[in-house]
VMD Tcl script that draws the C-alpha trace (Angstrom):
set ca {
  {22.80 39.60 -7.13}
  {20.94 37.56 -4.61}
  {17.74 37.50 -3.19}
  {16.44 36.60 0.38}
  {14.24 33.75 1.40}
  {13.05 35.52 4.50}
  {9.72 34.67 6.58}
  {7.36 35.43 3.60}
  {3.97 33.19 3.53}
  {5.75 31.86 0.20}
  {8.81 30.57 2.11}
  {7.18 28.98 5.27}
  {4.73 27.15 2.31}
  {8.32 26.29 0.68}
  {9.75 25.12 3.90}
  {6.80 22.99 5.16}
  {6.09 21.46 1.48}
  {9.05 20.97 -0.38}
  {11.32 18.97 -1.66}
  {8.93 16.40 -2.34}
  {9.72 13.53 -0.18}
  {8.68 11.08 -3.69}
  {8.05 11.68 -7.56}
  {6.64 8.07 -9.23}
  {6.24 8.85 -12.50}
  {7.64 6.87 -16.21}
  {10.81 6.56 -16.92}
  {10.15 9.17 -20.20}
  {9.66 11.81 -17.44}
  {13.52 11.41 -16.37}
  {14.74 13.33 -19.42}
  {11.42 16.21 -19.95}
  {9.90 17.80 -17.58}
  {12.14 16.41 -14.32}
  {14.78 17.89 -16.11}
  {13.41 21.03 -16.59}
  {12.49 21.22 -12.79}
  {16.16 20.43 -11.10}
  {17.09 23.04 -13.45}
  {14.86 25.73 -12.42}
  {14.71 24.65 -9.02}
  {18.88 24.72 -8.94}
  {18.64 28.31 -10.64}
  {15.60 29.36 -7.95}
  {18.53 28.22 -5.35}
  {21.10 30.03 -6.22}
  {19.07 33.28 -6.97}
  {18.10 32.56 -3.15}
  {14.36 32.24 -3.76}
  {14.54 28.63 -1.74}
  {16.23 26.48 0.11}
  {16.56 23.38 -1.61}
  {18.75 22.77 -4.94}
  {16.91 18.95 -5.94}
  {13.51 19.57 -6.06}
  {13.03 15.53 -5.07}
  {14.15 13.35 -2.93}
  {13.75 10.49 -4.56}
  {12.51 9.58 -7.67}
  {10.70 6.09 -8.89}
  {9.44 4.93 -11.95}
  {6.67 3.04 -12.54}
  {6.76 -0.27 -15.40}
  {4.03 -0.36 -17.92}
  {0.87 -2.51 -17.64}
  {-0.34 -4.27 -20.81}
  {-3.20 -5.92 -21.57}
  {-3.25 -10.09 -22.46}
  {0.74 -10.28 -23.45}
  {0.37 -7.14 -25.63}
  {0.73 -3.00 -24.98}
  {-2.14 -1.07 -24.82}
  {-3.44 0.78 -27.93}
  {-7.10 1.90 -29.54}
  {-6.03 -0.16 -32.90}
  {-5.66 -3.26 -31.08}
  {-8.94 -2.60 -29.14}
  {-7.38 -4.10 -26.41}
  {-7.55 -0.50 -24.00}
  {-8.70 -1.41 -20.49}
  {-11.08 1.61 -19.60}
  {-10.99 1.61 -15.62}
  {-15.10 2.52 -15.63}
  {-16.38 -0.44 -16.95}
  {-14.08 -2.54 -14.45}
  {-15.34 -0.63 -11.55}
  {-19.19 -1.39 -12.59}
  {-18.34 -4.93 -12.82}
  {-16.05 -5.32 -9.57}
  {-15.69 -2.28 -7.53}
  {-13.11 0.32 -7.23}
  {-11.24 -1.49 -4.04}
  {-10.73 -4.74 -6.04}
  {-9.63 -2.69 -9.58}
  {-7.22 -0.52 -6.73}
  {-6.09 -3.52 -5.32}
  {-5.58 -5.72 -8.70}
  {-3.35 -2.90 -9.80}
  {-1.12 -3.67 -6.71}
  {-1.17 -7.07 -6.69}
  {0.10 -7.64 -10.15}
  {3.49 -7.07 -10.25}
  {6.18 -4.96 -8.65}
  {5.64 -1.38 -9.18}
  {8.90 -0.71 -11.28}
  {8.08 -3.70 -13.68}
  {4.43 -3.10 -14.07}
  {2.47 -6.04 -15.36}
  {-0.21 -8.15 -17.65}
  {-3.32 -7.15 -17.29}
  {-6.06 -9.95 -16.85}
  {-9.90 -10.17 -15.87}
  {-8.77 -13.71 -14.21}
  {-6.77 -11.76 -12.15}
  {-9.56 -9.40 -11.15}
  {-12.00 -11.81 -10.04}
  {-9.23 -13.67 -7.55}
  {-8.78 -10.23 -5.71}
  {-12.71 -9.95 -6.11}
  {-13.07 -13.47 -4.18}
  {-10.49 -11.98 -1.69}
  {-12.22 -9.07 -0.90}
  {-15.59 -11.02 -0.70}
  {-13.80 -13.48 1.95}
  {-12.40 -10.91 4.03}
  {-16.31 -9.02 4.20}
  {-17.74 -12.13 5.47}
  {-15.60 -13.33 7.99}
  {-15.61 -10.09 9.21}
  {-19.03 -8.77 8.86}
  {-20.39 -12.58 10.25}
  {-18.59 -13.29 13.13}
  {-17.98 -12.75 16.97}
  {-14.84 -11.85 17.89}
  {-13.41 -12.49 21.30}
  {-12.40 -9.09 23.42}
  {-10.60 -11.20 25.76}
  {-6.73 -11.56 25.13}
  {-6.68 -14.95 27.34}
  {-7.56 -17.15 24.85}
  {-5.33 -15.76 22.17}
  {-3.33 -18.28 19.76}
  {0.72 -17.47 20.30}
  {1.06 -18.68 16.56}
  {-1.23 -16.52 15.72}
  {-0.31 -13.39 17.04}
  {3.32 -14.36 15.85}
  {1.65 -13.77 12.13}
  {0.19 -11.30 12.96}
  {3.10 -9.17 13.88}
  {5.23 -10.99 11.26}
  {1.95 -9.44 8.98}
  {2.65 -5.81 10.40}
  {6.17 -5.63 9.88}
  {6.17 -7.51 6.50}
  {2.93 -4.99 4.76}
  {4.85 -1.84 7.05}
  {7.93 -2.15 5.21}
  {6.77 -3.04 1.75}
  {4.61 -0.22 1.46}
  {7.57 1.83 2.35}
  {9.80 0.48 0.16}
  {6.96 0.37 -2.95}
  {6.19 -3.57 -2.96}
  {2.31 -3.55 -2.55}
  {2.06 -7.09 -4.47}
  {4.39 -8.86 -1.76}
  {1.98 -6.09 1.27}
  {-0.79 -8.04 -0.23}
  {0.58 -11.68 -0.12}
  {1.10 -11.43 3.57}
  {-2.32 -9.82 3.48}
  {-3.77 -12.90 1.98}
  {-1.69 -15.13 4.21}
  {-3.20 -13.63 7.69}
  {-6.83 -14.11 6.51}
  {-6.11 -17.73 5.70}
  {-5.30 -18.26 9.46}
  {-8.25 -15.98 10.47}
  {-10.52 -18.32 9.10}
  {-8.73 -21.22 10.23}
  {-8.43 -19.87 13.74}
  {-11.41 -17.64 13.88}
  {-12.64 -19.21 17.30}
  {-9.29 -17.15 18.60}
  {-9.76 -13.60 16.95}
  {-10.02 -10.70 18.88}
  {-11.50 -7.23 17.73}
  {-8.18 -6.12 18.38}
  {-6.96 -8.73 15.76}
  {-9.45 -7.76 13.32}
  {-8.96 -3.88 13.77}
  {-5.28 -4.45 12.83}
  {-6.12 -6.30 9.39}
  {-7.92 -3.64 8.31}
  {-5.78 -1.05 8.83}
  {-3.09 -3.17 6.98}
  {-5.52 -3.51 4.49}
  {-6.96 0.02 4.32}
  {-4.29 1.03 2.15}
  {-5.22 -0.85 -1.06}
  {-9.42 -1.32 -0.28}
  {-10.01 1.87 1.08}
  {-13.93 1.28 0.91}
  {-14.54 -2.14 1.87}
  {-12.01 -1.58 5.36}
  {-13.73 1.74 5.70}
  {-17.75 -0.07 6.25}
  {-15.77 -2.93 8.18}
  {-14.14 -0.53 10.33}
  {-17.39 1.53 11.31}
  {-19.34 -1.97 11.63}
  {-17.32 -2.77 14.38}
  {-18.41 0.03 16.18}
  {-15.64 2.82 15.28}
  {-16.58 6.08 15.64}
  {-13.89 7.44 13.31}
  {-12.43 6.26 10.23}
  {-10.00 3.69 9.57}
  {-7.59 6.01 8.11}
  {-7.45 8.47 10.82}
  {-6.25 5.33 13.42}
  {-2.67 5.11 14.36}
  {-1.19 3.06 11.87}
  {-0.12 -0.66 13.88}
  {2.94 -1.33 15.58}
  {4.89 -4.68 15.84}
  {6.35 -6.15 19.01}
  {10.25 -7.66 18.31}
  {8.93 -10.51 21.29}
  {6.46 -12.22 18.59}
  {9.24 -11.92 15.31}
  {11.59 -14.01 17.71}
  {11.63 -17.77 16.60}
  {11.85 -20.58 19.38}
  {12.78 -23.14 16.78}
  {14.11 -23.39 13.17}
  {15.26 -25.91 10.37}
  {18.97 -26.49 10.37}
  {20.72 -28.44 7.79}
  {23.82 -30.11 8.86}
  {25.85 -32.48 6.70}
  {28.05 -35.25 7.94}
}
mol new
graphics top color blue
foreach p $ca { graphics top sphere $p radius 0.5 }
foreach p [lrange $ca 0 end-1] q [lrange $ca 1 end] { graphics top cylinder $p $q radius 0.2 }
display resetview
């Protein structure tokens, strides 16, 4: 016997929601409860009740973060309880620490040191921001640094796709060192498209940024920013020839 997906509300939920487009989870949960779900899901399929057999379409696992060289545990006292972090530095630069410490499939060592150089980041990023005058103009724009910052878009754009936030926020941290070396040739534009890059990880911070520049709506409602193929072209390069 075999049952009909039909229009129910059920199946147009089904067909909008699922398969999920991503599970991250540990590598334990590859052989419990994931493998309980195909299974169901596969019998659900060919009872007819959906239209999917793999309940996921892909499948990552995260690595696991210890603390000073050593795993986590209560009788090592060495348990990093995310609250008393947050207190100390904020939830954007605990967020964004996470990111920044390693590739998300090896995970990482977990460090204050580490915390405090996002921390100093974060602060840098609020002041050039929140104390300067940007340019509206697009005359007096740098061409080397609008090549970054297109380089910057397509770098973070396809690391976040592909999971590798630490390497999103290297290029991050690259573009602010030529905004504050270049700051006489920012634009709002300019600024408006480092934030959105950045929203991701320091939801807050980019958030009060975004609205002090006069935004009306929030940061992560904007269209996400596109890169132009004109400013990845380079006009010269090193070659190494031997004779």
């Amino acid at each position: 016997w075999k049952l009909k997906i039909g229009n129910s509300a059920f199946s147009r939920l089904a067909r909008k929601w699922l398969p999920v487009d991503m599970y991250i989870g540990g590598a334990e949960h590859a052989v419990l409860h994931l493998l309980y779900v195909r299974f169901l899901a596969m019998a659900f399929y060919d009872w007819g009740m959906t239209h999917f057999e793999e309940p996921f379409k892909k499948f990552r696992t995260h690595g696991m973060i210890i603390k000073d060289g050593a795993k986590m545990s209560k009788s090592r006292g060495n348990v990093v309880n995310p609250d008393e972090y947050i207190k100390v530095y904020g939830s954007d630069a605990i967020r964004m620490y996470l990111a920044f410490l390693a590739p998300l499939p090896q995970g990482g060592d977990f460090r204050d040191t580490g915390i405090k150089g996002i921390t100093r980041f974060l602060e840098r990023v609020f002041k050039l921001i929140s104390n300067s005058q940007f340019s509206i103009s697009k005359q007096t724009k740098d061409l080397k640094l609008q090549t970054l910052v297109h380089k910057t878009i397509k770098k973070v754009t396809e690391d976040i796709e592909s999971l590798q936030y630490n390497t999103a926020i290297s290029a991050l941290m690259i573009l602010l060192n030529e905004f504050e070396e270049n700051a006489e040739f920012l634009t709002n534009e300019d600024v408006k498209v480092f934030l959105k890059l950045l929203a991701p990880f320091a939801p807050h911070i980019t958030e009060e940024l975004w609205s002090s520049l006069g935004n009306k709506t929030s940061t992560h409602r904007s269209s996400w920013p596109k890169f132009e193929n004109s400013y990845l072209v380079e006009e010269t390069f090193p070659l190494v020839v031997q004779v």
